[in-house]
C-alpha positions as CSV (number, residue, x, y, z in Angstrom):
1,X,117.8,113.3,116.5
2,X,119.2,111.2,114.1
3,X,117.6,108.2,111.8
4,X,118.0,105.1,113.0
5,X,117.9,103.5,109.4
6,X,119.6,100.0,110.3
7,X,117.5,99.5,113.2
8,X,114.2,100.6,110.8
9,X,115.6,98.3,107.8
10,X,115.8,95.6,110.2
11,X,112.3,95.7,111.8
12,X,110.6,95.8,108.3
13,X,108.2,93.7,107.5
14,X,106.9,94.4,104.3
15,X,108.2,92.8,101.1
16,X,111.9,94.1,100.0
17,X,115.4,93.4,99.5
18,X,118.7,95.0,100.2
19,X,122.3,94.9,98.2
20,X,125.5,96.1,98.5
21,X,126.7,98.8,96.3
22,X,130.6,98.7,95.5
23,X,131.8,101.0,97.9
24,X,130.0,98.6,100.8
25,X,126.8,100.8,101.5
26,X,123.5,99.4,101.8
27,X,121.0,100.0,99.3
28,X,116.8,99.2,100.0
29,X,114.9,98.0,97.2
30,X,110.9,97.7,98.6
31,X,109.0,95.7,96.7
32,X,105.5,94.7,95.3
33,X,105.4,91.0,94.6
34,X,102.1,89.8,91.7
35,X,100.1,86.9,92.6
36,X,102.4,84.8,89.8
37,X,105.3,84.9,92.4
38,X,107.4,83.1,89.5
39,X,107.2,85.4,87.1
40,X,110.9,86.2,86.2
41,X,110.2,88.2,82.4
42,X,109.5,91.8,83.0
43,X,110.7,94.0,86.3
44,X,109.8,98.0,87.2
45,X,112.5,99.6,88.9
46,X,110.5,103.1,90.6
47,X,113.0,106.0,91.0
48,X,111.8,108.2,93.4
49,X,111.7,112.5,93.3
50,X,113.6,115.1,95.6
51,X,112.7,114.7,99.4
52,X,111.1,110.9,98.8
53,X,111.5,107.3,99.4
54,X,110.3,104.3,97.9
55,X,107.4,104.3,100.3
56,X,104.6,106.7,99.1
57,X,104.8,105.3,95.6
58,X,102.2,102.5,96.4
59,X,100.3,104.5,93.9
60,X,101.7,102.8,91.3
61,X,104.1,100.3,92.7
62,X,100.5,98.1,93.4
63,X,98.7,98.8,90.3
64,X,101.4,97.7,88.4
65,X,102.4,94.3,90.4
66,X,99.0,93.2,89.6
67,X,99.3,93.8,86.1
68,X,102.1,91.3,86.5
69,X,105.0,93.3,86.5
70,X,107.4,92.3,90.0
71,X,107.8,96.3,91.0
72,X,110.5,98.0,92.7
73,X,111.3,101.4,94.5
74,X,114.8,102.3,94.9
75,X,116.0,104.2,97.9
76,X,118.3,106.7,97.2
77,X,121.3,106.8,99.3
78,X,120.7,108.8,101.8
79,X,117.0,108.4,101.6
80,X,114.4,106.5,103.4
81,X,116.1,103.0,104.7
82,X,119.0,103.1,102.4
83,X,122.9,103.8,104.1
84,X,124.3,106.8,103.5
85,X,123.8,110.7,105.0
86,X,121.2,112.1,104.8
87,X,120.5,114.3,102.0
88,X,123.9,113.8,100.9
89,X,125.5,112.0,97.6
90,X,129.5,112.0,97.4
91,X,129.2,112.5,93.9
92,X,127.9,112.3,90.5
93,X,129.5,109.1,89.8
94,X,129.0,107.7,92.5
95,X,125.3,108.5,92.2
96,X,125.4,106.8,88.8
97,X,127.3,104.0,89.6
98,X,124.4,103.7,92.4
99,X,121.6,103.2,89.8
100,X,123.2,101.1,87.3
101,X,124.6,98.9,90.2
102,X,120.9,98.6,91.2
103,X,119.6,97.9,87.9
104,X,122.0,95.3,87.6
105,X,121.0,93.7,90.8
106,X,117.8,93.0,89.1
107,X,118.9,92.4,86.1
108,X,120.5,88.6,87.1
109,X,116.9,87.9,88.3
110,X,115.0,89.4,85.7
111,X,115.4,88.9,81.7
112,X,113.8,92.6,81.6
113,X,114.2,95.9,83.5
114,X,111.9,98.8,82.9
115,X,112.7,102.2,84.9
116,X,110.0,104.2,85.7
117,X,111.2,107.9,87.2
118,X,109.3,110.4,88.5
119,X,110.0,114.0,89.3
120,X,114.1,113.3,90.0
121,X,113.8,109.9,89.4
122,X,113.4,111.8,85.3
123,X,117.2,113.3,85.8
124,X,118.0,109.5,87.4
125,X,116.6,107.8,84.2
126,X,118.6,109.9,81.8
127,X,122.1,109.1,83.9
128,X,121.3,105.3,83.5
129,X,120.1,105.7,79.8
130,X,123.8,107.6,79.2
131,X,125.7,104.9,81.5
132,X,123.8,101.5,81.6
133,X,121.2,101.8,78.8
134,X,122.2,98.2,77.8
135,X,120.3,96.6,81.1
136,X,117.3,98.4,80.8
137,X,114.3,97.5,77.6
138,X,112.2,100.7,78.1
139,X,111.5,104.4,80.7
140,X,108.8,105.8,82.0
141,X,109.3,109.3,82.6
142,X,106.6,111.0,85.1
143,X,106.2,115.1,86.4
144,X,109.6,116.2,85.0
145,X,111.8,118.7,82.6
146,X,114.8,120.8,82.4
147,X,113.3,123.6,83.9
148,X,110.7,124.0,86.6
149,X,108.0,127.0,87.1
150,X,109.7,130.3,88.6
151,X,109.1,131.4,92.0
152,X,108.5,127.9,93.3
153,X,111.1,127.3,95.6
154,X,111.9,130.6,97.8
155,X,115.5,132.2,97.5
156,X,117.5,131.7,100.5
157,X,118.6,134.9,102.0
158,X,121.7,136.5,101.9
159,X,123.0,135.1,105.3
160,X,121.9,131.7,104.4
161,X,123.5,131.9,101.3
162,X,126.9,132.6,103.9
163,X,126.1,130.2,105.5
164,X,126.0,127.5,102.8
165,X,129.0,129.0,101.2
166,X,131.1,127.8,104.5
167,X,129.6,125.1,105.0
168,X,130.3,123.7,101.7
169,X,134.1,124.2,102.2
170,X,133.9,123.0,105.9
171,X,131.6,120.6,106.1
172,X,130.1,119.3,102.3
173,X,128.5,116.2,103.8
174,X,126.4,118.7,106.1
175,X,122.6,119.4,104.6
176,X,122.4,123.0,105.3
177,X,120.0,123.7,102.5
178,X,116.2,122.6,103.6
179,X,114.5,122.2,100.6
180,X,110.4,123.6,100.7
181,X,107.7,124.7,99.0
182,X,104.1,125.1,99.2
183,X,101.8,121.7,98.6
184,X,104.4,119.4,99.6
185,X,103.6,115.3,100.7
186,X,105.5,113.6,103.5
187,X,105.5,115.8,106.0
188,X,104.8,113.7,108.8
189,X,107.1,110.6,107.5
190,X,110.6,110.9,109.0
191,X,111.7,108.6,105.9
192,X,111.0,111.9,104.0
193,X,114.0,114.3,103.6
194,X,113.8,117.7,103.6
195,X,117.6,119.1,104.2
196,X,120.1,118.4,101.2
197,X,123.5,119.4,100.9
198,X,125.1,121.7,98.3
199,X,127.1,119.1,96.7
200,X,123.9,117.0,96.3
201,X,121.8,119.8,94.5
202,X,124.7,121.0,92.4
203,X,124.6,117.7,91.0
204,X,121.3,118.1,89.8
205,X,121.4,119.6,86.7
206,X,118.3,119.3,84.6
207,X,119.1,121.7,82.1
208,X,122.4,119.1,81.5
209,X,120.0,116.2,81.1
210,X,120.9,114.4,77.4
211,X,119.5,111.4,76.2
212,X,122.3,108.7,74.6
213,X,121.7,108.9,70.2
214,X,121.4,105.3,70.3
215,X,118.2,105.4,72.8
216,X,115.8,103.8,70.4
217,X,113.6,101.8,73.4
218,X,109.6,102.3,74.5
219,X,109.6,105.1,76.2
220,X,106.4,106.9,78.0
221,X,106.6,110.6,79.5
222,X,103.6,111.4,81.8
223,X,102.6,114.8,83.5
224,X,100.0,116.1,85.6
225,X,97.8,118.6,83.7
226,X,97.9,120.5,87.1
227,X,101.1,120.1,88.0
228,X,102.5,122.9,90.2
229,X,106.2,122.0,89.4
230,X,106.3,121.9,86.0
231,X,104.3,123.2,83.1
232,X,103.1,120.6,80.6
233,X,105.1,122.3,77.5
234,X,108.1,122.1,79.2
235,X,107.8,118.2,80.1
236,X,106.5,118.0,76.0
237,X,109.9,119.8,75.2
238,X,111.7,117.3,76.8
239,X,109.5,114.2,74.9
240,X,110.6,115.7,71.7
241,X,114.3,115.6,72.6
242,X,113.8,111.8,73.3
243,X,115.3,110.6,69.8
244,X,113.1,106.9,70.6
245,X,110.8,106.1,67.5
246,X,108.4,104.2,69.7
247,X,107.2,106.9,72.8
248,X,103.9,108.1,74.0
249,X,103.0,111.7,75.8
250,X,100.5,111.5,78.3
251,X,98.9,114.9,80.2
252,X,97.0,113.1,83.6
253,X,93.8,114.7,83.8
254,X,93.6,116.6,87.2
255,X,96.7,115.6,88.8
256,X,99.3,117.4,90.8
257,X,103.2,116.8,90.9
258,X,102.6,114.1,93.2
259,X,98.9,113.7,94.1
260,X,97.3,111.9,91.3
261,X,93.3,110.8,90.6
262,X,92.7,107.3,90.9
263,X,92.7,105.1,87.5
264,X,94.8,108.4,85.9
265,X,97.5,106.1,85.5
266,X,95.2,103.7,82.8
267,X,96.7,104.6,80.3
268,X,100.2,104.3,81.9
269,X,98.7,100.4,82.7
270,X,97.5,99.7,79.1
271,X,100.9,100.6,77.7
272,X,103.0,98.2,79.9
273,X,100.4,95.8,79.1
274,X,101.4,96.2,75.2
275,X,104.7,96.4,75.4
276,X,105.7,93.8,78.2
277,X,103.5,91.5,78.0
């Protein structure tokens, strides 16, 4: 059965907004409002990982609106109550001009947008770095690298891999690949998907990640010191790349990909707090 997103978008009560990208789809922006309603200075923009929506990142979507900060989570297109298929992305530019189109969004409302990726919402930071750095005044990279652990997500087998072969050249907007591993959230949230197509996980390359010469902004990169994606040298590996003179490592004491201790994000808080504020 298929996602009645429209109908879902519609019925939602919670805080949020909604814009049109270029190409006329409808993108959902949730979002978590401080007590100083007026406050225009300094926004988040969350970008959420592989499979997610804006949803389960409460976490840190409420922590930081009452620091202050007016938070938002981006859906993805294709994700959670966003447009678009399922699991699906036309293309790499199109992807990008997604984010920087919603960055700018904020942007005429806001003198100052921070992004704040986690997992693939690392991969979606660098793309807006490289193609809209000028709209954004700092990152926060969380629980991502170039290249994840081995073995953790099974190899399909040789008649899937047929399978996805044809489908690619007969049907590319079809998500034939189901993407799964072991210790995964958001099982029992149909905003969560879990089938992708080709096209879309082609055009996630980590190992292709750069970051723009000129990226001289705050920057914080955060990982779990338990994370079972990836190891905490290869997200240190990718802090050094970061050519910004003013950025801060942080290894979370006992948290996961994306199950985190509560008050592990502290010194995430007392950061913002110093540079935003």
């Amino acid at each position: 059965m298929s996602l009645d997103v429209v109908g879902l978008r519609d019925n939602f009560t919670e805080k949020h907004r909604t814009f049109k990208t270029s190409d006329g789809i409808t993108l959902f922006l949730r979002e978590w409002e401080p007590k100083d309603a007026d406050a225009k200075e300094t926004a988040v923009l969350i970008l959420h990982g592989i499979t997610a929506h804006s949803g389960p990142y409460e976490f840190i979507g409420g922590p930081l609106s009452k620091l202050g900060f007016t938070t938002f989570g981006l859906d993805l297109r294709g994700h959670g109550l966003s447009d678009g298929n399922r699991g699906d992305t036309p293309g790499l530019e199109r992807f990008t001009k997604d984010l920087c189109e919603a960055v700018t969004y904020l942007k005429s409302d806001y003198s100052k947008i921070v992004i704040l990726g986690h997992s693939l919402g690392v991969f979606q930071s660098a793309l807006i770095m490289n193609s809209c750095l000028q709209n954004i005044a700092g990152a926060v990279l969380l629980s991502g690298a170039r290249t994840m652990r081995s073995g953790i997500l099974p190899s399909p087998s040789f008649s899937q891999k047929i399978k996805i072969a044809l489908s690619s050249i007969t049907s590319p907007s079809k998500p034939v690949i189901e993407y799964r591993r072991e210790g995964m959230t958001g099982l029992d949230d149909p905003l969560f998907t879990f089938n992708y197509t080709l096209r879309f996980l082609r055009m996630v390359d980590l190992k292709g990640m750069v970051f723009p010469e000129n990226f001289d902004l705050p920057v914080f990169v955060g990982v779990g010191e338990e994370d079972e994606l990836f190891t905490v040298d290869a997200v240190r590996e990718l802090f050094d790349e970061i050519p910004s003179g003013d950025k801060k490592f942080y290894i979370q004491p006992g948290a996961r990909h994306a199950v985190f201790p509560e008050r592990s994000f502290q010194p995430l808080m007392d950061w913002m707090n110093e540079r935003f504020t």
